[in-house]
C-alpha positions in Angstrom: 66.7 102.1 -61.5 69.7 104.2 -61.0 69.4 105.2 -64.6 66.2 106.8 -63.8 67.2 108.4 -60.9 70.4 110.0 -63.0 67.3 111.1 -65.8 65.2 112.8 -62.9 68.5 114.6 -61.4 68.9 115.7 -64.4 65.7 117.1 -65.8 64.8 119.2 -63.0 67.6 121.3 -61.6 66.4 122.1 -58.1 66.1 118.1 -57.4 70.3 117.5 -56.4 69.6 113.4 -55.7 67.0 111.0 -55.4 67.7 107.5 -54.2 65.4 104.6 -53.8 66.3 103.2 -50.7 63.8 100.7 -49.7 60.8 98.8 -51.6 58.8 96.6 -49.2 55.2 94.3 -49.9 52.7 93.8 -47.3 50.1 91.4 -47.7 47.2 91.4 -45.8 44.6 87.8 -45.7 45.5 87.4 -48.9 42.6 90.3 -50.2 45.9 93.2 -50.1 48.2 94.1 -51.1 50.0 97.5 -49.9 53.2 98.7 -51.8 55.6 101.4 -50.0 58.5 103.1 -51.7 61.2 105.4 -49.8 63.1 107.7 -51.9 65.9 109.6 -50.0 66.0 113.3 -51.9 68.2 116.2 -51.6 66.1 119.1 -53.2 66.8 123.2 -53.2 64.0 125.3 -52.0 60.8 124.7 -53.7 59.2 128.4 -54.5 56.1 127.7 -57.1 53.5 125.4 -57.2 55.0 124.5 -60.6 58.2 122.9 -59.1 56.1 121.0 -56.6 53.9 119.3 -59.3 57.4 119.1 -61.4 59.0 117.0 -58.8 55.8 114.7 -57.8 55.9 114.0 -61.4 59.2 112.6 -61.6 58.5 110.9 -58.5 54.9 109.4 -59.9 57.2 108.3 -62.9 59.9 106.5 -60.8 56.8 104.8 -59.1 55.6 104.0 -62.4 58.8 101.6 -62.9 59.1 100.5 -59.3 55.4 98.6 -59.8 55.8 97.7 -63.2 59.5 96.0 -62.3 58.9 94.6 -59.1 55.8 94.9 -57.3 53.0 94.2 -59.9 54.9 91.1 -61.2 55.2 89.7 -57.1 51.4 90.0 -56.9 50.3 88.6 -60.1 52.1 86.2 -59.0 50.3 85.8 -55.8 46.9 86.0 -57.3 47.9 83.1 -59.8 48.9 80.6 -56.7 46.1 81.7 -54.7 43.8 81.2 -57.6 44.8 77.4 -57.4 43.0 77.1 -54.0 39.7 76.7 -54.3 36.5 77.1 -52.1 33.5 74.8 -52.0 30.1 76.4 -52.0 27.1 75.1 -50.3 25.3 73.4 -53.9 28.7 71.8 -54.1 30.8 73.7 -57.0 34.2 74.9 -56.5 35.3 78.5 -57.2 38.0 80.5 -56.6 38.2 83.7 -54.3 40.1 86.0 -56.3 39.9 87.5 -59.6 41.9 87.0 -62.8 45.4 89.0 -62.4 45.0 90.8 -65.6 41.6 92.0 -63.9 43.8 93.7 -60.8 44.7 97.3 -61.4 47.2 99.6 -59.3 46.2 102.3 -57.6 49.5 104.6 -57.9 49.7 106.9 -54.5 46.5 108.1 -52.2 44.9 111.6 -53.1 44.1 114.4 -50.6 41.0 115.4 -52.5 39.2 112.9 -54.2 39.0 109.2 -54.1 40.9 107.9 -57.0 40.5 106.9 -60.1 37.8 104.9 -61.4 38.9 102.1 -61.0 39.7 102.0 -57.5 36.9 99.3 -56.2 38.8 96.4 -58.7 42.3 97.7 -56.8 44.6 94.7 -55.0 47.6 96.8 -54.9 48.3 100.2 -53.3 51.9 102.0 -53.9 52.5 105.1 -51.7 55.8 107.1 -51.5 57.5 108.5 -48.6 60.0 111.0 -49.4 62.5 111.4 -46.8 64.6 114.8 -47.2 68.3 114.4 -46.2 70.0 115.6 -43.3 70.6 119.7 -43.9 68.1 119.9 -46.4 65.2 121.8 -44.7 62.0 123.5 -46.1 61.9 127.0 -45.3 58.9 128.6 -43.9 58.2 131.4 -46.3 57.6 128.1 -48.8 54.9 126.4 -46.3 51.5 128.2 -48.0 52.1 125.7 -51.3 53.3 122.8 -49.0 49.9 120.8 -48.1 50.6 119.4 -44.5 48.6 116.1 -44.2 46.2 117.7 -41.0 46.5 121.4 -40.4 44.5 121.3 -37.4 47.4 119.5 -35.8 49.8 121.0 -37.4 52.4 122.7 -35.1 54.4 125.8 -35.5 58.0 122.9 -37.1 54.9 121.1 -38.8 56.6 122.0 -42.7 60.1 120.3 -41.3 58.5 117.0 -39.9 56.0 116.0 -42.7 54.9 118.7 -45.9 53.3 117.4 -49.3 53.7 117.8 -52.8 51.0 116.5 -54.9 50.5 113.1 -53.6 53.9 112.3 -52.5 54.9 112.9 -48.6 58.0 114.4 -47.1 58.3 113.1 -43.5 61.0 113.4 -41.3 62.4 109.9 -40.0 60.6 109.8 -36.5 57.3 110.2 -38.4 57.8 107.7 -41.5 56.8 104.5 -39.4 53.7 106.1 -38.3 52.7 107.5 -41.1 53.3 104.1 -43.4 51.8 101.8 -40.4 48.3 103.8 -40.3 48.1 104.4 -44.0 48.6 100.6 -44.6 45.8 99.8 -41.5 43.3 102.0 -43.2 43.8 100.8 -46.8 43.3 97.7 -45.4 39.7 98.3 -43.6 39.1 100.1 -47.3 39.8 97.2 -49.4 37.3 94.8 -46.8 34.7 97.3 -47.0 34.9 98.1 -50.2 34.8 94.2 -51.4 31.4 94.0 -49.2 29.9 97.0 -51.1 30.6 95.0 -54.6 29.3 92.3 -53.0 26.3 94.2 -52.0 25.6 95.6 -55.0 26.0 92.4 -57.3 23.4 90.9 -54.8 21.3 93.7 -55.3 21.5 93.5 -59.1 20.6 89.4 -59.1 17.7 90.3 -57.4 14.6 89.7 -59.7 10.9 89.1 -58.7 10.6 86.1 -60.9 13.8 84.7 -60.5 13.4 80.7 -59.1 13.0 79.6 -55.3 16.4 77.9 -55.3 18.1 81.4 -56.4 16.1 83.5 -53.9 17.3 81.3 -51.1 21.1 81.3 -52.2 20.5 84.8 -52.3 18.7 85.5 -48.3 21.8 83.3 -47.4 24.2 85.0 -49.4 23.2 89.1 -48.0 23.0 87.0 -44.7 26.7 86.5 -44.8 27.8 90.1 -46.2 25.7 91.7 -43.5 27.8 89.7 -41.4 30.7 89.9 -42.3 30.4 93.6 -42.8 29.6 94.0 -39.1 32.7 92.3 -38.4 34.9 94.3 -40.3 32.8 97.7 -39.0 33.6 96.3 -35.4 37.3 95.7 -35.9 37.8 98.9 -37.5 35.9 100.9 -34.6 38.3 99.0 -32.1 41.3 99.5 -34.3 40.2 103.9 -34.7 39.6 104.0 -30.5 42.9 101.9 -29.4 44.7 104.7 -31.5 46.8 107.4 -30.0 49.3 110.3 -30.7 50.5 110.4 -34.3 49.0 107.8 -35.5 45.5 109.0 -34.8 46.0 112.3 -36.2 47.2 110.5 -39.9 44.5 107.8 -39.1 41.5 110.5 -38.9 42.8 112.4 -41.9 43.3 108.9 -44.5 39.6 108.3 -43.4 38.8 111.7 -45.1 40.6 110.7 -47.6 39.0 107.7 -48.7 35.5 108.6 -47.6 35.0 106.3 -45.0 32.2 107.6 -43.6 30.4 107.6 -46.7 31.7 104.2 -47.2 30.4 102.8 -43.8 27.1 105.1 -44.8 26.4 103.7 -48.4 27.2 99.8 -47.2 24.3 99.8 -44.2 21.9 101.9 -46.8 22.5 99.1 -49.0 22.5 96.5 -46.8 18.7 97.7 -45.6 17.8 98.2 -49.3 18.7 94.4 -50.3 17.0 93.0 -47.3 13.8 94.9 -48.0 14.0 94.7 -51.9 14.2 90.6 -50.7 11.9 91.1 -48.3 9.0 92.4 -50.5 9.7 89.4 -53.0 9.3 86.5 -50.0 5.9 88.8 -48.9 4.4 89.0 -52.3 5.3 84.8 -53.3 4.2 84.4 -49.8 0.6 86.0 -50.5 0.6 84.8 -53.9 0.7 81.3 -52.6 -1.6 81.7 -49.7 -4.0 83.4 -52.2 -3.8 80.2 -54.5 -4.7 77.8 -51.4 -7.4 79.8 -50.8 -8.9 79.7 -54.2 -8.0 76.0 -53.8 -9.9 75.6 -50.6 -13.1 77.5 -52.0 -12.7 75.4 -55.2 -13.0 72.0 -53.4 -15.7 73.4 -51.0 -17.7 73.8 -54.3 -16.9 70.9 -56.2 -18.0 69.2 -52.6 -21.3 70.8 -52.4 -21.9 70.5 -56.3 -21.5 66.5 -55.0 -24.1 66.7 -52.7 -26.6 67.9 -54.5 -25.8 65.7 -57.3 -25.9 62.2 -54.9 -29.1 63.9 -53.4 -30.9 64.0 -57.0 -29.8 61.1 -57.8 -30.7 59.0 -54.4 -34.5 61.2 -54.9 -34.6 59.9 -58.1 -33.4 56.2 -57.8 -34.1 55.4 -54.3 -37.7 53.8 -54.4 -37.5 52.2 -50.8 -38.1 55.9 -49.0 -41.4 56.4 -47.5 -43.5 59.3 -49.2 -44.9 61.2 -46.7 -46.5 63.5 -49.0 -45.1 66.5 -47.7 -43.1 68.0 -50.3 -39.4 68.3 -49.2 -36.0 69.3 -50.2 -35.5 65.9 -52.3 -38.8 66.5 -53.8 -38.2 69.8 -55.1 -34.1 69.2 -56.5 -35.3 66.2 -58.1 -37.9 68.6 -60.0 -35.5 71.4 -60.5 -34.4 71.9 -63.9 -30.8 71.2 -64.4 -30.0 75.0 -65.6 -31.5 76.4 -62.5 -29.5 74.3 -60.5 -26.2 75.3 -62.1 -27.1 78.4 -61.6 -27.7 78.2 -58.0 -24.5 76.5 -57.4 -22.7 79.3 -59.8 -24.5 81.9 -57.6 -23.1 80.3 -54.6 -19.5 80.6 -55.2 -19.7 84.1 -56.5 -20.7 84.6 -53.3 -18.5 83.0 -51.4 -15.4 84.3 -53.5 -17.1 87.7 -52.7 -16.7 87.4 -49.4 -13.4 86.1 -49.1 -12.5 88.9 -51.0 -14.4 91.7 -49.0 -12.6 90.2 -45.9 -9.3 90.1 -47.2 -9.3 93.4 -48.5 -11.0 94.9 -44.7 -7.7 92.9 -43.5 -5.3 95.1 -45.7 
């Protein structure tokens, strides 16, 4: 590492040191991962954009090594050992909670304007720098317009000497470092548990077929059951974590929730959340009518079959019975026993048409 450091020093002469001072892991529930490097610096005035992007360059390149050295092998290693502990679901089969290592990427630094790379919803481990200036090394104010100050609605009139930016690195005077790093690691964290939801969301969303089985439909009810859940959970906790805020810690907290879009985030997870349960909900309506429907035709089926019996024991008792009285009044009897047998198929044919006519007249006045 101190190799590095000499090759930086070296290729930019405006940068007079840069020391790695500190390389600390926080793990969160087992779901994050946050990374934070501080690199002490001693840097000359920095008077074009061109030296700013030069110098978070050799920074991003020092955090290249850092993760690659130390913190991506710590939490592969993590991930492999959690892997081991495995869940039961409710059929009975045993998975595991996390992904493969190799599937984890790193997310290198957080951007000001936009949300990352594409690969940012897979992402276990964040790595952010805070660059500390030394003592006597100030930023002068005629440099501030290319400095990007993490709020500048809050940003006071000594706001370039107490925390300035340079591409996606921070300069931060010590009082402010430990705010800073606490409320950037608080809101990655909400990110990570919302995000996880929205994946969950949307594979949910995606299993969602209407002919898929019963037993799948109802893993699935349960299963957007539990994200909606959860999700509220998480939604509450960060709502309580935002309004307990205050001081510093507010100010970096509002502006990290701009940066990842966490309105949008909160937006897109109850849009979807409404979209599943409706997209669910139609499914459970439609096999629910379709089965009602079948019943039905059921019901009117026996009804018929029933009366077709009727008739048929009524011919034949007309016809074999010879112990009934003849009256000589022709009756009902009389007449079905002289029926031809066409015109009483017909009859009975006639007679469910028109009783599946008006079943279906009255469901349709009902819709």
């Amino acid at each position: 590492m101190a190799n590095m450091t000499k090759v930086m020093v070296s290729s930019f002469d405006k940068l007079r040191s840069a020391d790695v001072t500190s390389a600390t892991l926080y793990v969160f529930d087992n779901t994050i991962a946050v990374g934070h490097v501080r690199i002490d610096v001693e840097v000359e005035a920095i008077e074009t954009a061109a030296d700013a992007e030069t110098l978070d360059r050799l920074t991003s390149s020092l955090m290249s090594n850092i993760i690659a050295s130390h913190m991506q092998p710590v939490v592969q290693r993590i991930v492999s050992l959690l892997r081991k502990s495995m869940t039961t679901t409710d059929s009975g089969r045993r998975i595991s909670l996390l992904r493969k290592p190799e599937n984890y990427v790193v997310f290198d630094d957080i951007a000001l304007d936009k949300r990352g790379d594409g690969s940012l919803p897979n992402t276990m481990l964040w790595c952010n720098r805070t660059i500390e200036a030394t003592e006597g090394n100030e930023i002068e104010a005629n440099n501030a317009a290319i400095w990007l100050g993490l709020d500048r609605d809050h940003r006071g009139a000594d706001w370039p000497r107490e925390t300035v930016q340079v591409g996606s690195s921070f300069f931060l005077s010590a009082a402010r470092t430990a705010q800073f790093v606490r409320a950037n690691i608080r809101v990655q964290y909400f990110y990570t548990l919302l995000d996880t939801l929205q994946d969950s969301q949307r594979r949910v969303h995606n299993s969602v077929f209407p002919d898929m089985r019963e037993a799948r439909l109802r893993f699935l009810e349960r299963k957007i059951h539990q994200v909606a859940t959860y999700t509220e959970l998480v939604l509450n906790e960060f709502d309580d974590y935002i309004l307990g805020l205050q001081s510093d810690r507010k100010i970096y907290t509002d502006k990290l929730c701009e940066v990842f879009d966490m309105p949008r985030l909160i937006e897109n997870l109850q849009g979807r959340s409404r979209s599943v349960a409706a997209k669910l909900g139609r499914i459970v309506e439609e096999r629910t009518e379709r089965r009602q429907r079948m019943l039905q035709a059921g019901i009117v089926l026996i009804g018929g079959l029933q009366v077709m019996d009727v008739l048929i024991n009524s011919i034949w008792m007309a016809q074999s019975d010879g112990h009934i009285a003849d009256d000589g009044v022709p009756g009902y009897l009389d007449l079905m026993s002289q029926a031809p047998a066409d015109l009483v198929m017909n009859i009975v044919i006639l007679a469910a048409l028109l009783i599946a006519a008006g079943y279906a007249f009255k469901r349709r006045r009902r819709s």
